[in-house]
N, C-alpha and C positions, 0 to 999 in steps of 0.2 A: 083345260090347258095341259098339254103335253109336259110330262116330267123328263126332266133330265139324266140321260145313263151317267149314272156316275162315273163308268170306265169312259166317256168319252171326254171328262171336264179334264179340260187344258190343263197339261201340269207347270210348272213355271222351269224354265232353261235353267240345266244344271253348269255354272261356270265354272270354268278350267283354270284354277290357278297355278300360273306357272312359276317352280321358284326363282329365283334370281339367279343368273348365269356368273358362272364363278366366273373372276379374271384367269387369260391362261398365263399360265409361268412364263417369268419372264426369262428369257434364255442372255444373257448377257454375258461376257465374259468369265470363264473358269477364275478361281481366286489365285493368290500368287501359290499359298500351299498344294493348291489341287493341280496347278498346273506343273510345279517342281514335281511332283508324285507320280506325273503322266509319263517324265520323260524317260525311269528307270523303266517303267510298264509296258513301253515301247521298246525300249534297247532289248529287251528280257527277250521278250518275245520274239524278236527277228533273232538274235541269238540263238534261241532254239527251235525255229524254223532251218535256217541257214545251215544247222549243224545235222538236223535232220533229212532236210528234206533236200540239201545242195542250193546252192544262192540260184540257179536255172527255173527251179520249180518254186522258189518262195515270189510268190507275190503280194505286194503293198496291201490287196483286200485282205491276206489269208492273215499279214502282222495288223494288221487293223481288225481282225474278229479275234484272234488270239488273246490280242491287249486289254479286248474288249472296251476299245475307242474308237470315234468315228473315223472313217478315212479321211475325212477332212482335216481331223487332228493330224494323223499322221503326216500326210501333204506339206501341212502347215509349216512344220518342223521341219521334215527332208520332202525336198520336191522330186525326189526319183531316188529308183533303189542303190543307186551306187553311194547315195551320197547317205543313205542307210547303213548300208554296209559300211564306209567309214568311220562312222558315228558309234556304230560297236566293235569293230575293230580298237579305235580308240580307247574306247571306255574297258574293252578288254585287257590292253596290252598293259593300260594302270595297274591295273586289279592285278596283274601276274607281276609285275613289276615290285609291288607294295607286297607281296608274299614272297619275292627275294629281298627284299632290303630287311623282312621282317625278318628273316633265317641269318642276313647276313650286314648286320647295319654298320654302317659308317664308323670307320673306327680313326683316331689321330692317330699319331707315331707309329702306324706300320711302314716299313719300309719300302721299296715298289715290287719287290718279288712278291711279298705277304699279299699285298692289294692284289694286284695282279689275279693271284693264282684264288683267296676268296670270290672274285669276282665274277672270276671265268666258275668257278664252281656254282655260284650263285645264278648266271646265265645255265648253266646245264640243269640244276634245278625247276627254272622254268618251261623249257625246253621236254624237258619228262611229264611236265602236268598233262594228265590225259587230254584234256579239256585244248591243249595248245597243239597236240598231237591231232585232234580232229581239226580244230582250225586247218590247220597243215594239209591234212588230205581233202578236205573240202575246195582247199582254194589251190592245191595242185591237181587237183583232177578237172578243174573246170578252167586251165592255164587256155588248151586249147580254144574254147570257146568266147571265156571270157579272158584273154590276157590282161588288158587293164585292171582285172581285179587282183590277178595274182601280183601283178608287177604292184601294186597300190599295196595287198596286205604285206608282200617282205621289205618294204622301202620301211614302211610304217615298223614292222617288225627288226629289223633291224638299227631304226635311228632310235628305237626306244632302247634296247640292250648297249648299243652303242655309248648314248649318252651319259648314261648311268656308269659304266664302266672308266669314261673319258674322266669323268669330274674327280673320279678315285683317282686316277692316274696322276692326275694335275695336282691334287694333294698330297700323293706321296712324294711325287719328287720336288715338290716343295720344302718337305718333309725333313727330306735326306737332304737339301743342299744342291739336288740337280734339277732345276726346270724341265720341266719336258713340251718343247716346240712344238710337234704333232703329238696331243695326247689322245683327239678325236681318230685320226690315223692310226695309232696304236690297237684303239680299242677297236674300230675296225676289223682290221685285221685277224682279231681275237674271237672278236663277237661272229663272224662270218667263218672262220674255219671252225667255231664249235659248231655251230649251226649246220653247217656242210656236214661236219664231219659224223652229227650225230643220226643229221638222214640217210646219209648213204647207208649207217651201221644197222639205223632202224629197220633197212626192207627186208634186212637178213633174216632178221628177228628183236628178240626185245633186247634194248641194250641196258646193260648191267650201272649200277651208279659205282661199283668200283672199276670199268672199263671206263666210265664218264673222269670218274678220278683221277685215273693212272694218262687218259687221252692231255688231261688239262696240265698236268704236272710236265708231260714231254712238250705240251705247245707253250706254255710260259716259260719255260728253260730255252727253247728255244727266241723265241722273243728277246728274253735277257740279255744273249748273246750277242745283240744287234746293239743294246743299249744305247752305244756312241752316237747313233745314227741318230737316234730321236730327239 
């Protein structure tokens, strides 16, 4: 009887166990705090695009890898970049707004020259922050191309200095005993020939906070002089 090669006895099937397949994550909705967290992470971001690069060259993928969020998120939020830009515009013009009331806060029993002339000092303040100065040439250099943007950041830029200056106004002459009719017109007026008056100065060169000082003190005197009218 023939023996058997041992290398040829059948070995028995080695079986493959497979582990158990994880579940994949579930992608459900961001939480409310994660989602509050996104929206600064976004504004940041095209803010320093926009500032760097000119709102021309920023596109929604480059604020969407910047944020380090998906484009979808960003979409989500703003559905095109104007309405991006809005949205930090906005949250900029706060943030400069809240660093003059801080230098310059609300005060009762000043009279309307004192409001007046803090105010307008308090607008040139803002107006000098570097940060508001590139705003400026960003969205004037790109007037040609994109005018809606420009016409959108000074509307926005000026009803924010405006208004702030308006509510002073209406308190002081409260204050004093004389209402003031147009206090939104007043401030107006005020809030736009600083702003004029500190561009025109700026192409020259840098303009001085006691040129700013001495500007505000000649255009609230003159205002004064109208008083009756208001």
């Amino acid at each position: 009887m023939a023996r058997r090669n041992p290398s040829m006895t059948a070995r028995p099937a080695i079986k493959t166990v497979h582990a158990p397949a994880r579940p994949a994550p579930r992608r459900g909705r961001p939480t409310a705090a994660r989602a509050a967290a996104l929206e600064p992470l976004i504004l940041d971001a095209a803010r320093a695009l926009f500032l760097s690069r000119g709102y021309a060259n920023t596109s929604m993928d480059a604020v969407a890898a910047r944020a380090a969020v998906s484009k979808g998120t960003v979409y989500a939020r703003y559905p095109n970049k104007g309405e991006l830009f809005r949205a930090v515009a906005e949250e900029r013009l706060a943030a400069w707004a809240a660093v003059s009331t801080s230098s310059y806060p609300a005060e009762n029993g000043l009279d309307i020259a004192d409001s007046l002339l803090k105010r307008a000092l308090g607008t040139l303040d803002i107006i000098r922050l570097p940060e508001v100065q590139a705003f400026d040439h960003m969205v004037l250099s790109e007037a040609k191309r994109f005018p809606e943007l420009t016409r959108l950041f000074l509307e926005l830029q000026h009803r924010s200095f405006t208004n702030v200056m308006a509510e002073e106004i209406t308190l002081a002459g409260r204050g004093d005993g004389s209402p003031v009719a147009d206090a939104y017109g007043v401030a107006l007026v005020i809030a736009t020939s600083l702003i004029s008056w500190f561009r025109m100065e700026s192409i020259l060169g840098e303009v001085s906070r006691e040129a700013g000082e001495q500007f505000a003190h000649r255009l609230v005197s003159l205002c004064l002089g109208g008083r009756h009218s208001w």
